[in-house]
N, C-alpha and C positions, 0 to 999 in steps of 0.2 A: 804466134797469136798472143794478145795483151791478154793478162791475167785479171778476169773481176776476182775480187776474196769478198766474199757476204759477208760481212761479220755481224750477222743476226740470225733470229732464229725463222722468221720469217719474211716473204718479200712478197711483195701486191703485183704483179700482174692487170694492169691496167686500175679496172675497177675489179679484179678479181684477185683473193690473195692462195697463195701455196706455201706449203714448208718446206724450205731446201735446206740441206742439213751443210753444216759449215765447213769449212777445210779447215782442220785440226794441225792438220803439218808441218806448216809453215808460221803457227802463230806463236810469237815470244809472249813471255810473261806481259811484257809490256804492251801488246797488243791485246790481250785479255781485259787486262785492265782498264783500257782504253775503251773494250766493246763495251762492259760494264759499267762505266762511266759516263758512256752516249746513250744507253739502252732504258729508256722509259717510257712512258704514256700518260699522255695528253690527248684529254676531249674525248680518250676511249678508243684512242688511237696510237699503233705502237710508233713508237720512235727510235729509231736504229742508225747505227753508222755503218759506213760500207767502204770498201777499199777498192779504187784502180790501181795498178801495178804495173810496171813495164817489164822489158829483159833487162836493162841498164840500171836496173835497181831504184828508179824513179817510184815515187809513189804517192798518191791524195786521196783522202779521208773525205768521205761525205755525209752527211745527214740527212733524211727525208723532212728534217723541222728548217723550213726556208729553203730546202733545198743545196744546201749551205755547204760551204766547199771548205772543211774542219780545218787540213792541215798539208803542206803541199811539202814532201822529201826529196830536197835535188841534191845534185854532190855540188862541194868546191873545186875549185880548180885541182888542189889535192883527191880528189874521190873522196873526201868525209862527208854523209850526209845528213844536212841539217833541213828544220822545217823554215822554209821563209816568208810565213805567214803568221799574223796576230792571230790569237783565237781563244778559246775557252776550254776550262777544260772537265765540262761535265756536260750533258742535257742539260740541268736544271738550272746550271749559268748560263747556257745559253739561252731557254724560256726569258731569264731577269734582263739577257743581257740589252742595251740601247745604241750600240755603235753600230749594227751594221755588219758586225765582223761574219764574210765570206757568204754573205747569204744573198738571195735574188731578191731585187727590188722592184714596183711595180705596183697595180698595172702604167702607173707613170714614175718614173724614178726621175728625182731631182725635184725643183719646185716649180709648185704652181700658183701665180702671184694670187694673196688674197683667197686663197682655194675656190676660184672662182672661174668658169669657163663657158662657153659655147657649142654647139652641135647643132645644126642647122636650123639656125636660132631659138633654138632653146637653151634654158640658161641652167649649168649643173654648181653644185657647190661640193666641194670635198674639205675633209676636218683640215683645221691649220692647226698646226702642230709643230708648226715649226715658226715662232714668232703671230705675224700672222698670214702667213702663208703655208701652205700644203707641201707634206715633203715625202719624197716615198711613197706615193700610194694612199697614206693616211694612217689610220691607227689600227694595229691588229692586222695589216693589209699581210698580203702572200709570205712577209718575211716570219711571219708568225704564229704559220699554219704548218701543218703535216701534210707533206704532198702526200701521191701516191708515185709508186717504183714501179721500172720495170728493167728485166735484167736483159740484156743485149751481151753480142758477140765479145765486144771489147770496147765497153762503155755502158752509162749506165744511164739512165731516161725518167725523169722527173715529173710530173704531170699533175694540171690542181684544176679545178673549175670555180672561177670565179663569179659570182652571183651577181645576177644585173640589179644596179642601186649600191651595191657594195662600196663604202666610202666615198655613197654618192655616185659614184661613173655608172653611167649605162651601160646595158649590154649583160647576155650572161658571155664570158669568155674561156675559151677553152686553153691554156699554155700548158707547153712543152718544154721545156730545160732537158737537153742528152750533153751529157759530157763524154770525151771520150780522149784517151790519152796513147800518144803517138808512140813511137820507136825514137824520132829522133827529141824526145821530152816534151813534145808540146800538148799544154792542156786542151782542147775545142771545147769552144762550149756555141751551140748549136739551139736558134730558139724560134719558136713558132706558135702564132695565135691565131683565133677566128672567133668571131663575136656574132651575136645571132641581131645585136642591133649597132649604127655606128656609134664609135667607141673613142676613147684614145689610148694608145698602146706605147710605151715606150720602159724598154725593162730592161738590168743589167745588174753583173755579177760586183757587189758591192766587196770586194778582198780587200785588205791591207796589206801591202807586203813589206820586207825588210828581210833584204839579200844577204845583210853578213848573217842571218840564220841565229843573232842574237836581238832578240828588241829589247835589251837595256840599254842598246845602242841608237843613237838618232838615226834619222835616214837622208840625213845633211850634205854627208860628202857623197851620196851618191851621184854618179853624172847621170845626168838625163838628155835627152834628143824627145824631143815631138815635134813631127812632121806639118807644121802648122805655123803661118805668115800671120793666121788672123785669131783673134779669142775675143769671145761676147763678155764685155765690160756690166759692172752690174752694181745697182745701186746702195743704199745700206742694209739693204733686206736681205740682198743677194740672189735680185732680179736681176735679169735681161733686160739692160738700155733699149736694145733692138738694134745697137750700131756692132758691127763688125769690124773692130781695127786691129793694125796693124801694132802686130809684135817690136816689130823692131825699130830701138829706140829704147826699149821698156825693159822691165825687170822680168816680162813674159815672153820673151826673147828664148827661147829652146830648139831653135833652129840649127844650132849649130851646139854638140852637147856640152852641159856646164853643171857642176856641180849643185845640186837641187838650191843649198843653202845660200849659194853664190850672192844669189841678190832677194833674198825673202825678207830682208830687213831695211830693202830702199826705203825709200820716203815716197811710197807714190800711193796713192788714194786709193786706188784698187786694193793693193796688199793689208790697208790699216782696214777696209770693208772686209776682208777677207782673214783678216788675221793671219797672212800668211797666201797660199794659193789656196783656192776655192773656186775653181773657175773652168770652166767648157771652151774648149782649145778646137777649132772647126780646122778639121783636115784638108792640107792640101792636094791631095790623090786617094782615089774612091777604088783602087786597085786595092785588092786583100793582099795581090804579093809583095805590097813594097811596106816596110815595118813602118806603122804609123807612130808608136814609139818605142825606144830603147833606151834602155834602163843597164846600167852595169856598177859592180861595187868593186872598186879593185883589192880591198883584203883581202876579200872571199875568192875573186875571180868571176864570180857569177855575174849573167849576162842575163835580161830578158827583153825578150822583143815581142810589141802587139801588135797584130794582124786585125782588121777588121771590117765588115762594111759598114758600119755608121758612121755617121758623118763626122762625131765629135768624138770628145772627151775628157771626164770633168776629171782635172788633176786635183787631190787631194793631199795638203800636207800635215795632217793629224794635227790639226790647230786647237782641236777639240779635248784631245785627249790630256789628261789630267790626274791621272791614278787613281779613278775609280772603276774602270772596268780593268780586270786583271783574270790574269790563266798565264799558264806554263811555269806555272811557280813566281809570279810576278806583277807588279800591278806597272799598268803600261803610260809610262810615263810622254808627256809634250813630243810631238814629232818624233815617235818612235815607227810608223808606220803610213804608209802613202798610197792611196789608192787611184786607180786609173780605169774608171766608169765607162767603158766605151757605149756611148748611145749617143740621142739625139740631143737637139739644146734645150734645156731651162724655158718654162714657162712657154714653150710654143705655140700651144693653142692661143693665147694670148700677143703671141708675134707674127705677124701674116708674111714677114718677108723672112721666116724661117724656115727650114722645112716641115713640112706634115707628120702629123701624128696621129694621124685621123684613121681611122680600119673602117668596114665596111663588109657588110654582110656578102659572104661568097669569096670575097679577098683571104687570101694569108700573111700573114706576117711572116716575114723570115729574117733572122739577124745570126753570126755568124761573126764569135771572137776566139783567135789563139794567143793566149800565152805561152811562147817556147821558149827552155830555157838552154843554156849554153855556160859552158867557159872561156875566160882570156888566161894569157898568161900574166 
């Protein structure tokens, strides 16, 4: 059986909370220090980190602030185990922090043009925050809140109730975030909503990663694969045209794997609106078994591949990042970290030939992402 490690002093149980007293045995100095470092309160609410573990010495750090997935230990090809994820390294950076790093986004994640929308015809507005368009939810939205915990077999269950009007969306909504971590290293992350009015729901685990397990290092020469012919092109806002074209031909060509940096510097209109990728990649197979994409670094060895059933995928290549958000003893410099958003596309409610994002009272939402990782030689 996978090992949960509490590393706090207490854990909520739904909306109900208990004190479980912590496993002492297994924690290095630097695990201490770590709890100490995550362990605060906001709003009157405790804030804590917690650890899944595997047998293969696999392991990810989590937070109840965003639900936030702190820090992920896989081996190299050698068995050395580094973390290959960007992150912070306290609570209180993380409260400051504004990238996103490993937390759940939502109740709409990506943007929504104008923060302006429809629900059978009625018309909602949510904060723009991002130019002028809505981004993540809005301001304050779930990445910035204290869930509430709940402790499971081998995995751990995250849970918030979102207030109807909340950054503007209708609906009070009820989400669920359970992570749970495999034998053969794969992360799941497992999520579920229900709204008491219709809503729109589209939510997903916002990581950075960088597999040599160094981020002073780019994530350039990584090769990548995504299982995707077509990607939604989008304009200088970094909206949805509404057209779905074809990859290939273009520097968004990942059909066949190539080194991320390969073609980030063509000369094509999309990359200069993007600064780079910034862009929702629509999958070609809706099969959870076949790796929607793969990802491997060959210094490291390290391999990861994502499972999923969303449709899409917003590829991220830290175009953003600029050395002012920094943790791990370092401030995290241009395309040091890549993330890979699996959900639905950008501004949907606003694209009728997209798919839905619509919930609906008595409905559930279910989504349903693995990151597992691996070695090459």
């Amino acid at each position: 059986m996978k090992k949960l490690l509490v590393i706090a002093q207490m854990l909520l149980l739904g909306f109900s909370s208990c004190v479980i007293e912590p496993e002492k045995n297994n924690k290095t100095n630097a695990d201490m220090e770590m709890e100490k470092a995550f362990t605060d309160t906001l709003d009157g609410k405790k804030v804590q980190m917690f650890r899944l573990s595997n047998k293969g010495g696999m392991s990810v750090d989590f937070s109840n602030y965003g639900a936030t997935v702190l820090a992920i230990q896989v081996p190299n090809k050698e068995g050395k185990m580094e973390n290959v994820l960007l992150g912070y390294d306290s609570a209180k950076d993380l409260f400051a922090g504004k990238s996103y790093f490993g937390c759940i986004v939502g109740r709409y994640a990506n943007r929504i043009a104008n923060g302006k929308f429809s629900i059978d015809g009625q018309s909602f507005s949510a904060p723009q925050n991002n130019g002028v368009n809505s981004l993540h939810g809005g301001v304050n939205s779930i990445d910035k809140q204290v869930w509430d915990v709940k402790q499971m077999n081998d995995a751990i269950s995250f849970s918030i109730k979102i207030k109807d009007g909340e950054n503007g969306y209708p609906g009070e909504m009820n989400l669920t975030v359970i992570y749970s971590l495999r034998e053969d290293n794969s992360l799941v992350i497992d999520y579920a909503a229900t709204t008491d009015k219709p809503t729109l729901v589209n939510v997903t685990n916002h990581a950075y990663f960088n597999l040599t397990g160094d981020p002073s290092k780019t994530i350039l020469d990584h090769d990548m694969m995504i299982n995707a012919s077509k990607f939604t092109p989008v304009d200088s806002t970094l909206i949805p045209t509404g057209e779905l074209k074809e990859v290939r031909g273009t520097a968004f060509d990942f059909t066949a794997a190539k080194p991320i940096g390969k073609d980030i510097a063509a000369n094509e209109q999309q990359l200069i609106y993007g600064l780079g990728y910034d862009h929702n990649f629509v999958f070609d197979s809706k099969d959870i078994k076949t790796p929607a994409v793969v990802v491997t670094e060959k210094t490291s060895g390290r391999k990861m591949e994502v499972f999923t059933t969303e449709p899409g995928v917003q590829f991220y290549s830290g175009n953003f990042l600029d050395g002012n958000e920094k943790g791990r003893g370092m401030a995290y410099q241009y395309r040091t970290g890549f993330c890979l958003e699996t959900q639905h596309f950008p501004d949907s409610p606003n694209q009728p030939s997209f798919p839905t994002t619509l919930l609906k009272p008595g409905e559930t939402w279910k989504s349903q992402t693995i990151y597992r990782f691996s070695t090459i030689k």
